[in-house]
N, C-alpha and C positions, 0 to 999 in steps of 0.2 A: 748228953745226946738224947736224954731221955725224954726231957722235957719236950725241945722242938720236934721229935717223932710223935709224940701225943697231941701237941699242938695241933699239927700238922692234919695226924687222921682226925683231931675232933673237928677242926675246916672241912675235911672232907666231907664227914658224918653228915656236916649241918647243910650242908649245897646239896647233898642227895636228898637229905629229908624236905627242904625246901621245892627241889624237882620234883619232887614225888607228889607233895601237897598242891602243888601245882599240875598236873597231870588231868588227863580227863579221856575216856575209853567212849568208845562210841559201835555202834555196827549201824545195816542198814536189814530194812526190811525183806528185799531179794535182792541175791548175787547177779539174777540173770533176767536180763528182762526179754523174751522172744517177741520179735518179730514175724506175726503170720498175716494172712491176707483181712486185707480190712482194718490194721494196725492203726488204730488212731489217736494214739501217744499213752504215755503210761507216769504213773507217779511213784515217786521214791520216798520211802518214808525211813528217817533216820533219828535213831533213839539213843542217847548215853548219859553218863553224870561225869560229874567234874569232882575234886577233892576238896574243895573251899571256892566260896563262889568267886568266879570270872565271867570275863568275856569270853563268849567260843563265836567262830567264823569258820562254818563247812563252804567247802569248793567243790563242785563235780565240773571236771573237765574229760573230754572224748579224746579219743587220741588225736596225733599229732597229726596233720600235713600244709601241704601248699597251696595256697591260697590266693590267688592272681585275681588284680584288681583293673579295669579297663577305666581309661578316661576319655568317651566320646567327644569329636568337632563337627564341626558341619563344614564337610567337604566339599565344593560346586552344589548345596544345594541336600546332599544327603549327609546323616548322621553318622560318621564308621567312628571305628577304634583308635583314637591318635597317639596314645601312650599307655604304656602296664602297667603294672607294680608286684611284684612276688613279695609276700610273706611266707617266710621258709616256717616249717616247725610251728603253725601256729594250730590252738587246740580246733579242733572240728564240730567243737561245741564246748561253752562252758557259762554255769550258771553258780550263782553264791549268795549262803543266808547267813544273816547276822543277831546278835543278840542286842544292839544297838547298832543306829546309822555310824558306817565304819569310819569316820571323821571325829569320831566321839570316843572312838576303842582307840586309838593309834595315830599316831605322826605318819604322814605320808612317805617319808624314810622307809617305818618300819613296813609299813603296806606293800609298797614296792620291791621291798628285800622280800619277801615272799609271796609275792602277786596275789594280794587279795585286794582283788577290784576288777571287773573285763578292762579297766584301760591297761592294767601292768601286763598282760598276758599275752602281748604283741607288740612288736616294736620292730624298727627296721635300723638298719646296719647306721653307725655314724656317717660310714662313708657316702650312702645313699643323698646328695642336694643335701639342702638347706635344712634345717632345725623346722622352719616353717612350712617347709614343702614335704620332710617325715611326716608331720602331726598332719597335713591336709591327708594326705595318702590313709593316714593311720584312722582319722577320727572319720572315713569315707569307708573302709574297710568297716568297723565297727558296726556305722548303721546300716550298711548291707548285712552282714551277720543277726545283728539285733532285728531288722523287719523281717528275716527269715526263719526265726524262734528259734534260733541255734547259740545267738548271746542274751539272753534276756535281761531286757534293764533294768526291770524293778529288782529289788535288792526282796528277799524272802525274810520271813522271821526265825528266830530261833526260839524258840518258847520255852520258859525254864517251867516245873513242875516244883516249888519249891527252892530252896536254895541250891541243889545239886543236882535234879535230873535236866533234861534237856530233852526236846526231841524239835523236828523240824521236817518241814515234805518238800521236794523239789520236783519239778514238773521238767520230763521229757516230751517234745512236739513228733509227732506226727514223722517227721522227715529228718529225723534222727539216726545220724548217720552208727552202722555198727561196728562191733571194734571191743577192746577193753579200755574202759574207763577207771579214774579215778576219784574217787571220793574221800574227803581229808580233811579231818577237824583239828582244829586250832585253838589252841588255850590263850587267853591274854590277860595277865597282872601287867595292873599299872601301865599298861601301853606297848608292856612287850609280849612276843612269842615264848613263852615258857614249856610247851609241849605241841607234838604233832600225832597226831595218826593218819595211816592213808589205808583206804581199802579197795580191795577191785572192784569194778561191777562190769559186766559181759551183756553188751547187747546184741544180739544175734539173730538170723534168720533162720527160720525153722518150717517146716513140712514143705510145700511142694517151692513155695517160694526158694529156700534152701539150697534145693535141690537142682533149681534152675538157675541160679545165680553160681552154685558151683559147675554146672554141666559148661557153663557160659563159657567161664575162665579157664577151666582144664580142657576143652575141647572147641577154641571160639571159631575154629575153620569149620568144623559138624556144623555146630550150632548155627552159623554162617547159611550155611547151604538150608537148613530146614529151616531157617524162619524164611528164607527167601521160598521154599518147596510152600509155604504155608499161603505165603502171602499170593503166592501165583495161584491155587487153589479156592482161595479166598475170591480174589476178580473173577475166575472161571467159574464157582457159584453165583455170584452174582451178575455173572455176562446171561446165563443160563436163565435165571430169577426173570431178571428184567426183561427177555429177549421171549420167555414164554409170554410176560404179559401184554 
């Protein structure tokens, strides 16, 4: 019995030490990125090393939601809404850099078992039409996202420093949505996933901006009544303005 229980832990030993040598630790330069007035996007700077050199491939994706898609016709003459499309769960932004073009790290297999690509990161139900009619929907979703700077298409670099350090910048737009995100670095030997890490980052509204997007939500009948007290206000200065001159 002796022998296969030693066996046994020195297999163990060697897939731990193998995991380990394969691993690679990362953080990011701010946890929190605020959003204040005049907010015109911000950049993420992300710095780790790896245990023996690999491939690494970081993700930042926003949180989750739904995402409705309209396919206009031309009606008698005008253009309206003739069909939708929901993507449930899909991220509200997400961008990703690599240490090589990701076609060169990995089998398309391995890519899509862990969405590293904007095409794996969305996808609609089998049951939704045709195979051909998902992918129209899907790759039409995509470049509305992407011309909005919410999926950006250039793929980012990861920059080694050496055999083992790493660092890489990703770029937040302007019209980024807030929420907690997720940022998540990827180790790859030989083609596979050998380690992950994920970290939060928080992007948030802050000073009067804050303050008015919460009064909005927790009081939207108030807030209701004074932006209309404002706006009436508004006309009666300017009935005034004009009416002197």
């Amino acid at each position: 019995m002796t022998r296969p229980v030693s066996l046994l832990a020195f297999v163990a030993t060697l897939l731990m030490t193998e995991a380990a040598r394969a691993s690679c630790i990362f953080d990011i330069s701010d946890h929190r990125i605020p959003i204040t007035t005049g907010f015109a996007g911000s950049e993420v700077l992300l710095f780790g090393t790896v245990e023996e050199p690999s491939d690494v491939v970081v993700t930042l994706r926003g949180p989750l939601s739904s995402v409705v898609m309209f396919r206009k016709a031309r009606v008698a003459g005008i253009w309206v809404n003739a069909a939708s499309m929901t993507f449930e769960e899909a991220p509200s932004f997400f961008s990703i850099v690599a240490s090589r073009p990701l076609e060169e790290i990995a089998a398309e297999t391995e890519l899509r078992l862990h969405q590293l690509g904007v095409r794996y990161v969305v996808d609609l139900p089998r049951s939704v039409g045709s195979p051909d009619v998902r992918e129209a929907w899907k790759q039409a979703m995509l470049r509305n996202m992407a011309g909005s700077g919410l999926y950006p298409s250039n793929i980012g670099s990861v920059t080694f420093l050496g055999d083992t350090l790493f660092r890489a910048r990703m770029q937040l737009p302007s019209n980024v949505p807030t929420g907690q995100y997720l940022a998540s670095a990827y180790c790859l030997v030989d083609g596979k996933v050998q380690s992950a890490q994920t970290i939060p980052l928080f992007v948030e509204k802050t000073g009067v901006e804050a303050w008015i997007f919460d009064f909005a939500h927790d009081y939207p009948m108030l807030y209701g009544l004074i932006a209309v007290a404002l706006a009436l206000m508004a006309g009666w200065s300017a009935h005034l303005a004009f009416g002197r001159s």
